[in-house]
N, C-alpha and C positions, 0 to 999 in steps of 0.2 A: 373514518379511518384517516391517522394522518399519512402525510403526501412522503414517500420516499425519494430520496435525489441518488440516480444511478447514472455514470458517465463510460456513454460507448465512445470506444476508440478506434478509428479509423486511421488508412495510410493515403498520404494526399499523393495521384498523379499529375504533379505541375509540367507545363508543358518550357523549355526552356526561357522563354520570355516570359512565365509563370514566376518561375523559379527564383528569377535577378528579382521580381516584383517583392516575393515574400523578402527575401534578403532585405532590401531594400525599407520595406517595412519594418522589420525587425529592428534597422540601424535607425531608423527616425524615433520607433519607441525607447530605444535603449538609454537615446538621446532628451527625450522626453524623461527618463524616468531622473539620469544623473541631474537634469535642470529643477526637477521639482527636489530632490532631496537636495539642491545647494541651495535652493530659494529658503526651504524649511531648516536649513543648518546657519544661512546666512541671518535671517529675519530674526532668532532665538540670539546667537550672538551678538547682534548688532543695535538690538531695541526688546531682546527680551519677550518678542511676540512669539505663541506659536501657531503655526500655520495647522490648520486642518484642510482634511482632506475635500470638506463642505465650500474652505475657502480658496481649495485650487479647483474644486469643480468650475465656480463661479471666472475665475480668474480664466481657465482654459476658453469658456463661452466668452468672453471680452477680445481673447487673443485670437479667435476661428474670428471674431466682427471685424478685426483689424487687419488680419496677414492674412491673403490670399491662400497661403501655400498652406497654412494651418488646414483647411478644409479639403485638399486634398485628398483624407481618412473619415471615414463615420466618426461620432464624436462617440460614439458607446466605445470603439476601440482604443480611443486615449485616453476616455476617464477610467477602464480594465489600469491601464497602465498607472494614472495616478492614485488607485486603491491600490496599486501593489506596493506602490510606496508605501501609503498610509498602513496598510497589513506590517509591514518590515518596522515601522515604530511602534505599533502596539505591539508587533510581538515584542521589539527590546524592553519598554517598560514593563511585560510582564515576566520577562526574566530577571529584571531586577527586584523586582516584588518576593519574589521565590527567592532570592538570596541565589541565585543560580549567575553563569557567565552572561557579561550583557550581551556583548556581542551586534556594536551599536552597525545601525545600516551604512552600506558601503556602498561609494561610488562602482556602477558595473565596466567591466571593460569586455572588448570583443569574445572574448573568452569566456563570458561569464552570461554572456544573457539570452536565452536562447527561446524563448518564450513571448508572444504577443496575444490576447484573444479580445472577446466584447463581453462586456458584462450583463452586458443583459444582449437578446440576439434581435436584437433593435439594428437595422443598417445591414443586415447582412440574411439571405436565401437563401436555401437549401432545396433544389426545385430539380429531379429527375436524375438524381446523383452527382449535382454541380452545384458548387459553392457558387455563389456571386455577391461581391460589395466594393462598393467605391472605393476605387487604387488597383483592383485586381483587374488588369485584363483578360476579358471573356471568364468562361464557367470553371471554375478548378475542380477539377477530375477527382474522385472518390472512389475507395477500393470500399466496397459496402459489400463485407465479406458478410455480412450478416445483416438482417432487417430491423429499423429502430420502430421500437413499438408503435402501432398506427392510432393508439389514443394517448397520446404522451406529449407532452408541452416541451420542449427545448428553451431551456430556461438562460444559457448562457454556453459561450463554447470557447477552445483556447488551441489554437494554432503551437505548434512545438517543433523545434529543428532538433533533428537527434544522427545519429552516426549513420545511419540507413537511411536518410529521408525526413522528409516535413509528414508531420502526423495531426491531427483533430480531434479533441475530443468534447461531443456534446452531452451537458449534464443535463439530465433527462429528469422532469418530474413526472413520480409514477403514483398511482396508490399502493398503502400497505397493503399487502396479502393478510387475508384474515385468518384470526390465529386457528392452528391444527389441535381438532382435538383428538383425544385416547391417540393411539398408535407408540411407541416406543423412547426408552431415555438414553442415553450411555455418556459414560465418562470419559473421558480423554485425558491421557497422561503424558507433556511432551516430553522428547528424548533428543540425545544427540545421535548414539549410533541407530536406533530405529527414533522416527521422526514422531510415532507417538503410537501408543498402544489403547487399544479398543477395552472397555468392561466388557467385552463379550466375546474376547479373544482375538477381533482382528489385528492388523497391524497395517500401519502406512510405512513406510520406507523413507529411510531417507535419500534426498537426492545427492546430498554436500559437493553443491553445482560449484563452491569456490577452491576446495580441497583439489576436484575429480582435474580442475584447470589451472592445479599451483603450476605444472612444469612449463606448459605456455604461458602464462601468466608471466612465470620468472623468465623467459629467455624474452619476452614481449617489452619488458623493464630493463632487461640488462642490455638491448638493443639501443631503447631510447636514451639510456644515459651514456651511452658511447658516442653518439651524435653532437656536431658540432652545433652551438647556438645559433642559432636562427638558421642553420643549413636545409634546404631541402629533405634532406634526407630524414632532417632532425621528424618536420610536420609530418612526413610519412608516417616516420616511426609512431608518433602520437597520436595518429590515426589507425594505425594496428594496435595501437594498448588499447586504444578507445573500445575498438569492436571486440578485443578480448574482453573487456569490464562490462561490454554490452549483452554479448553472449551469453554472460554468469548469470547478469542478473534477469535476463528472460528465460533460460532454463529453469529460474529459482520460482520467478514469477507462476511460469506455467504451470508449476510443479505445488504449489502452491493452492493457484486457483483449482484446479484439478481436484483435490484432498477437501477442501473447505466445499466446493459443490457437491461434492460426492454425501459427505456429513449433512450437509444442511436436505438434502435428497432422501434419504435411510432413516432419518431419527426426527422428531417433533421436539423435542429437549436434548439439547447437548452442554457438558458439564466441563468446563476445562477450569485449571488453576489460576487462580489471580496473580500471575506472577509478577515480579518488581525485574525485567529482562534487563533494564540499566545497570542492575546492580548484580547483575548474575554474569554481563558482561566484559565486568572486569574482574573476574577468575580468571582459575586457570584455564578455564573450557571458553576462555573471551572470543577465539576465534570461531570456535567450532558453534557455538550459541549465537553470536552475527550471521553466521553463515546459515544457519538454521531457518532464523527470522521468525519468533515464535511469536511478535508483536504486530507481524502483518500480517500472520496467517489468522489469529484473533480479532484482528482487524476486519478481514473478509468475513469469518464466520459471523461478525457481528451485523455487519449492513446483509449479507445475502441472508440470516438466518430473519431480519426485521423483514425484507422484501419476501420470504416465500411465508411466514406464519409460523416461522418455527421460534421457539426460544432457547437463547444461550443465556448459561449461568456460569459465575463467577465465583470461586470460592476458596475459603484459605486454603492456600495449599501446606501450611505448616505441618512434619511430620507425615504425611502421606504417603511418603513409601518405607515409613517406619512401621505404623501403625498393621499391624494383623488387620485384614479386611473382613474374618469372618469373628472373631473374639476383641478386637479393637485392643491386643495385649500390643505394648512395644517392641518391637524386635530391632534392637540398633543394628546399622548397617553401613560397610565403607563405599566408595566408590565402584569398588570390583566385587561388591557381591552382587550377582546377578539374581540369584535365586532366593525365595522370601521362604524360610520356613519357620513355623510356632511353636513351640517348646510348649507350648499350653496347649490349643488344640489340634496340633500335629498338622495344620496344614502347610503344603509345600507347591508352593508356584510361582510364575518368572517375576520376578521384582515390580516389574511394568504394569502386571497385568494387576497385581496385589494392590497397586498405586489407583491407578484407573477405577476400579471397583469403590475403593474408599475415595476417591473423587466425587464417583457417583452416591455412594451413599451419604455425602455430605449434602448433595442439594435438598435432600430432603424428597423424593420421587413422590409424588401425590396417586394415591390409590390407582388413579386412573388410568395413569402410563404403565405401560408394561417395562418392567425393566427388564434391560438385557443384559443384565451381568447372571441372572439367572437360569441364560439359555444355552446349549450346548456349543451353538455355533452361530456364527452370522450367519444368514440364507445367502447374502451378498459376497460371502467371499470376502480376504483382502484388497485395499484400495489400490494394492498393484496387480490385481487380476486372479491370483493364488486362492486354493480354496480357503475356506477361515480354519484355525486351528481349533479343537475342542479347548471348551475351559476345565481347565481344573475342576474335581467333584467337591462338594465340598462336605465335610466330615457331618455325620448325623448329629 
């Protein structure tokens, strides 16, 4: 089985001489990383060379033989730093390649880097829910709200300053869970106003964690731009938008994860549409489809459904909520019809659910799975707790 990589996150309690410690940290790598991109921006202009990340490894080990103050830090935590450079230029030449924005690497300023970890967890312990490594004084305290698997390799890990707190997250190598056989398939149809409908009637909800928080959000804006530059009052204010935009997006997170465990739990095969969400994003529904996040919730379904045995399938979604699910006849349809009914074989049911079904009957279900577009109800209920709605019967 191959090795899956799963990253638990934790909240760091630094003790206040902890705390100046991480900061401190932070400011040397940040410092570190703007020196290697002017070395790599200087050397290309100047003689035409270009620096690899192979040839600032080598360079860092020369500079730790020379300057005291270099060794200071593990070296695993400054070469993390100069692979993130090197990440920042691959990624620009392969937006150039795409014909896409390049979007070449920037010098970071205080504002902008908030991030240090080790690349490999080389120089750094994890020993009775304390962190310890060379620059931190004594053990940094861990909220280990949860237990990291006890056969699982810690393969690398990434320190992060966020608006609540310094946080950790270690990427765990696990095995794949071996795949589920016989037990159940369903479709999945995402939506805006419900967040996605079930082949077998249930429904998730949406949460529209950015909508339910326009009014704070708007007075949280309209506060900060009234503030004079560089005033006190100003950095407050950018500290309350911060935790508003913090808020949303762990509401959304939660909300999210939640929905995606819950599916990848229920079904051995899960069917959602191959969507193009870049390009669905700039509609009209641009807000309400960001705010959705139908690309990270496919995201999760995709690594949690590899980790437990389950399989996720991808499929055109062209037509799908056009298409009759039980005669596959056309039914065209605007924005605001909500309800699917067939002028051929008379069936009549919610648009969503119509979608979902013909999702699922696109994968092609292999004998073996039971599908659930065929059963009356989920046993499980809706993902918001609510019993499952029956499905539609469908005509003889």
């Amino acid at each position: 089985m191959a090795p899956v990589i799963l990253t638990f996150r934790y909240r760091l309690l630094p003790s206040k001489r902890q705390h100046r410690s991480l900061e401190s940290i932070l400011e040397q790598q940040r410092e570190l990383y703007n020196g290697a991109l002017e070395e790599r921006v200087d050397a290309y202009r100047k003689a035409g060379i270009t620096r690899t990340w192979i040839d600032q490894f080598l360079a860092l080990t020369e500079w730790r033989k020379s300057d005291p103050e270099a060794t200071t830090l593990p070296v695993a935590l400054q070469r993390w730093t100069l692979k993130r450079v090197d990440d920042a230029y691959q990624g620009f030449f392969r937006r150039v390649s795409k014909g896409g924005k390049p979007g070449f690497p920037r010098f970071q300023g205080k504002g902008r880097f908030h991030s240090f970890g080790f690349r490999q967890f080389v120089g750094i312990r994890l020993i009775n829910g304390r962190i310890r490594f060379k620059g931190m004084p004594g053990g940094l305290r861990i909220h280990l709200h949860r237990a990291l698997p006890t056969d699982a390799a810690i393969k690398s890990c990434v320190f992060r300053r966020e608006i609540k707190g310094w946080f950790v997250g270690f990427a765990i190598q696990i095995p794949e869970g071996s795949i589920r056989r016989g037990g159940s398939a369903v479709g999945v149809d995402l939506g805006v106003s419900t967040f996605a409908a079930l082949s077998d009637g249930g429904l998730i909800p949406s949460v529209r964690a950015a909508r339910r928080a326009e009014r704070r959000l708007r007075l949280a804006q309209r506060a900060f731009a009234r503030k004079t530059q560089g005033s006190r009052s100003r950095r407050n204010a950018r500290t309350a938008l911060a935790r508003c935009y913090a808020a949303i997006a762990r509401g959304r997170a939660d909300h999210l994860h939640q929905a995606s465990a819950r599916l990848v739990r229920d079904y051995d095969v899960i069917v959602v549409e191959k969507l193009n969400v870049k390009g669905l994003a700039r509609g009209v529904l641009a807000k309400d489809v960001r705010d959705a996040s139908w690309a990270k919730f496919i995201s999760m379904l995709r690594y949690k459904a590899e980790y437990a045995g389950s399989r996720l399938i991808e499929v055109d979604p062209d037509n799908t909520s056009q298409e009759c699910s039980c005669c596959g006849t056309k039914v065209p349809k605007g924005l605001g019809d909500r309800v699917h009914r067939c002028g051929n074989c008379g069936l009549s049911m919610d648009r969503d659910l119509n979608a979902a079904r013909n999702i699922l009957g696109r994968a092609g279900v292999s004998p073996g799975l039971r599908n659930v577009a065929s059963c009356g109800m989920r046993a499980g209920g809706n993902l918001d707790g609510t019993a499952g709605r029956p499905a539609a019967p469908r005509p003889d």
